[in-house]
C-alpha positions as CSV (number, residue, x, y, z in Angstrom):
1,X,-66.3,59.9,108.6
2,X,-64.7,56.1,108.0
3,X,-65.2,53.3,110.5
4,X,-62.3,52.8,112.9
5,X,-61.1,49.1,113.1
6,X,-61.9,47.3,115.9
7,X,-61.8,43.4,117.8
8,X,-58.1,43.0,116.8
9,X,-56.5,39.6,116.9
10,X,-52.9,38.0,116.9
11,X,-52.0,36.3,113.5
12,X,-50.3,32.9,114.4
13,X,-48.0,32.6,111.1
14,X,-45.6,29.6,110.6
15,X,-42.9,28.8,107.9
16,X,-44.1,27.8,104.7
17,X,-43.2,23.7,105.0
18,X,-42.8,23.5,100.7
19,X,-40.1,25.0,99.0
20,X,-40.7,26.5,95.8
21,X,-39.0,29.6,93.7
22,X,-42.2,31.3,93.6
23,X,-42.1,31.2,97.2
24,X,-39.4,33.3,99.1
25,X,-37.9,31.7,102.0
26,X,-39.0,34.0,104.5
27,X,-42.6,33.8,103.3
28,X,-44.7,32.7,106.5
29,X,-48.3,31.0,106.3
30,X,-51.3,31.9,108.3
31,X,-51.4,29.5,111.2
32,X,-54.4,30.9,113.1
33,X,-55.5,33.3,115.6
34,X,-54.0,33.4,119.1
35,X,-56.6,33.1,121.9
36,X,-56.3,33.1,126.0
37,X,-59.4,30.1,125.7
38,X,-57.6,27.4,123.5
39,X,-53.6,25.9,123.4
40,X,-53.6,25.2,120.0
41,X,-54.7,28.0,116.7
42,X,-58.3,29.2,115.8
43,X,-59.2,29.1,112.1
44,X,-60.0,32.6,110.9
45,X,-63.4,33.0,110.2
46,X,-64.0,35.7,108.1
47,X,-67.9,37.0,109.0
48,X,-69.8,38.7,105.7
49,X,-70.3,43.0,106.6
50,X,-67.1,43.3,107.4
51,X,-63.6,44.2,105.5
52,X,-60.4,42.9,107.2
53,X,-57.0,44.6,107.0
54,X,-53.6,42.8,108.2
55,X,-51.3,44.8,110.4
56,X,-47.6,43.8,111.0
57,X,-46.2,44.8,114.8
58,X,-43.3,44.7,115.8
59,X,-42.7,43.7,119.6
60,X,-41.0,46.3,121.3
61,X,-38.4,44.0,123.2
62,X,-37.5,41.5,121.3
63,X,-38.5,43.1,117.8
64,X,-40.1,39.9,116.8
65,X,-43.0,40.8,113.5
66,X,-46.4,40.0,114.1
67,X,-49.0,40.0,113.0
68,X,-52.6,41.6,113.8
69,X,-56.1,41.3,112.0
70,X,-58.8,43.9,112.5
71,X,-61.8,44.3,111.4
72,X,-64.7,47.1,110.7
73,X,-68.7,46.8,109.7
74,X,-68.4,47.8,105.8
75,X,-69.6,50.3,104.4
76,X,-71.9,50.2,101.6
77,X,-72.7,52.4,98.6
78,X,-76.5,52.6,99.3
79,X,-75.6,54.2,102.9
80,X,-76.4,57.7,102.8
């Protein structure tokens, strides 16, 4: 049976402050994570057992995209 995802998080993402034609102009760049404790972003720290999946949302009101990362213990080959 897989591992539900779990201890999702809010995405801060911000416009991409360099131009480039590699980059399209409504790319976004990962900010941070939102968080009740602090004003300003958290850095992601990504912790070693786990696999991470982004998630886009869409707020129901205003229909703004964001963005949510989850996470879930891995799995490994050697568990039976």
């Amino acid at each position: 049976m897989a591992r539900p995802y779990g201890d999702p998080v809010e995405i801060l993402t911000a416009p991409v402050p360099a131009q480039s034609p590699f980059i399209p102009g409504d790319a976004k760049i990962v900010v941070g994570v939102v968080a009740p404790a602090s004003p300003d972003p958290i850095p992601i720290v990504l912790l070693p057992g786990f696999e991470y999946r982004m998630v886009e949302w869409r707020h129901p009101t205003t229909h703004e995209i964001h963005w949510r990362l989850e996470r879930r213990k891995s799995s490994r080959l050697d568990e039976d």
